[in-house]
Every structure is written in C-alpha cells, then in structure tokens.
C-alpha positions as CSV (number, residue, x, y, z in Angstrom):
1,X,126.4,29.3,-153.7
2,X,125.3,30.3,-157.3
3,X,128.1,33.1,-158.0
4,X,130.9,30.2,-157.3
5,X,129.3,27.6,-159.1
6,X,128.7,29.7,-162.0
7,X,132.1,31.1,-161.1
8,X,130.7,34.6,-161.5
9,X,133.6,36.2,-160.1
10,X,136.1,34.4,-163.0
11,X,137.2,36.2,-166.0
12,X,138.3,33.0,-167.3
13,X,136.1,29.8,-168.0
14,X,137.8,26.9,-165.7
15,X,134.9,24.4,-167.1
16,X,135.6,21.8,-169.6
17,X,132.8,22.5,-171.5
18,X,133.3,26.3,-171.6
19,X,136.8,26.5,-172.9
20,X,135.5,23.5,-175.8
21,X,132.9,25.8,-176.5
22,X,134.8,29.3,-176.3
23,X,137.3,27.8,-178.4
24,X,134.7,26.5,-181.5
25,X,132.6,30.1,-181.1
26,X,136.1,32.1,-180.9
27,X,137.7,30.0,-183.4
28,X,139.3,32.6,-186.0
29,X,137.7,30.6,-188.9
30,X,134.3,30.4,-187.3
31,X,131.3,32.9,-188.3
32,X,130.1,33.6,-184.5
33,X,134.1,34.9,-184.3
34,X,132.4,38.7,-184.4
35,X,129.9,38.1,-181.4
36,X,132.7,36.5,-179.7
37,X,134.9,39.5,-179.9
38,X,131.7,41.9,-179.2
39,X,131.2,39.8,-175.9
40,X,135.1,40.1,-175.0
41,X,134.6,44.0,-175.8
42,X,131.5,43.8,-173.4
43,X,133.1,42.4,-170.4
44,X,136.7,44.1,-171.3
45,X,135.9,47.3,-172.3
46,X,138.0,49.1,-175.3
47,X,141.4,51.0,-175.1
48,X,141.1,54.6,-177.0
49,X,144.3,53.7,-178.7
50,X,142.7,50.2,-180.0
51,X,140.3,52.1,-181.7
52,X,140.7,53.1,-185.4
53,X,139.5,57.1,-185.4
C-alpha cells in the first residue's frame, strides 16, 4: 500500500536516501538547520519546560 511504502507510520526514515538527506538539511552547520528543527517541533510537539518563558 502507500502508507508502508512511504512508511507513513515511521518516525524514523529507514531509506537511504532520507537519512543522506536528513543528515545534510539537519546538519548543525547547514542554513536549512532552523526548518529542520521547525519540522522535528511539528511532528514532536514541544515540552513546556523546553521552552524559554
């Protein structure tokens, strides 16, 4: 089906090509580093305490 090859139902990339890619865009040195952590915040949600209020 189209969830499991997309592997909708996995937090975690188990492609190749995703993890090369999530690890260039998340790279701490890289300038799309702040959309990747808005995507992670996205899918993950936030933790009150994590917040700085």
């Amino acid at each position: 089906s189209a969830t499991k090859l997309i592997g909708m139902h996995e937090f975690e990339p188990t492609d190749a090509f995703l993890k090369d890619v999530a690890a260039i865009v998340c790279n701490n040195d890289a300038w799309t580093q702040p959309l990747c952590k808005n995507v992670i915040f996205l899918l993950a949600g936030f933790g009150s305490d994590e917040l700085n209020m």
